[in-house]
N, C-alpha and C positions, 0 to 999 in steps of 0.2 A: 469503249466497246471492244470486246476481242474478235480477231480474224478469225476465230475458228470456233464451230460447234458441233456438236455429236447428235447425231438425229438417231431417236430411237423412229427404226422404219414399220409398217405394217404391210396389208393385203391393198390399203389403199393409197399408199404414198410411196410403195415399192420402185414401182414403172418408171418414176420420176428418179432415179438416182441410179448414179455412176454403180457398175456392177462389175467386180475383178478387171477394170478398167473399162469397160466396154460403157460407152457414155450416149451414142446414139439409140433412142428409143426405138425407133422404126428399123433396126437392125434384127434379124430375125435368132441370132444369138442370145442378146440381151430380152426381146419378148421371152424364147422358150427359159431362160434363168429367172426371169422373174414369176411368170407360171410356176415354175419349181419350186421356188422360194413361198407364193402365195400361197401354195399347197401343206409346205412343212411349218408353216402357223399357227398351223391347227395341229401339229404337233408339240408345239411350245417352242419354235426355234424362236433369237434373239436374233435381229441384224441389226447393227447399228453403224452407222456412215459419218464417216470425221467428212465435215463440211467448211469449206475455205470461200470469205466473199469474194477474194480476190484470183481465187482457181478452181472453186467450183468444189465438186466430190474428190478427194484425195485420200481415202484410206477408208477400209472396212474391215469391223471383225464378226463374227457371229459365234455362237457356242451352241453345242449341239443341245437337240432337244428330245434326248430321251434321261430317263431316269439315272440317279447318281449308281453306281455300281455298288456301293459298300456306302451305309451306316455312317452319317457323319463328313460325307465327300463333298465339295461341290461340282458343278458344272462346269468342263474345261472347255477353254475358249479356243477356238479352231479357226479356218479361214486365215485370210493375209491383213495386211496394213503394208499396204502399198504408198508411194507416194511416186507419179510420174509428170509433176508439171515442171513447166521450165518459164523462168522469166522472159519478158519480151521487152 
């Protein structure tokens, strides 16, 4: 079984994951980031969250979600891929 998977996130499992580090839900940072985020869903944004059993959320990327510029382009991937655990 591998330590690690990649969650494709939505509007309803957003709330639940670590967000450019910020991992407490009842932090008023991460509510207004994920309200953001449930918002631009319905723009076609992508978020997807690297998931660790043993540390939790450790990295995210997203790619923007408007249309490609030119004929043939795809959709560049923005955001970070952080990782800040530490063993204990």
């Amino acid at each position: 079984m591998s330590d690690y998977r990649i969650i494709d996130t939505n509007a309803d499992n957003i709330s639940g994951c670590s967000l450019c580090g910020n991992k407490i839900p009842n932090n008023l940072g991460h509510r207004r980031k994920a309200n953001w985020l449930k918002e631009r869903y319905a723009e076609g944004l992508k978020y997807k969250v690297l998931r660790s059993d043993k540390f939790g959320d450790i990295g995210m990327k997203w790619f923007e979600s408007r249309a490609p510029r030119r004929p043939g382009s795809f959709q560049r991937p923005m955001g970070c891929l952080a990782s800040s655990t530490k063993e204990s």
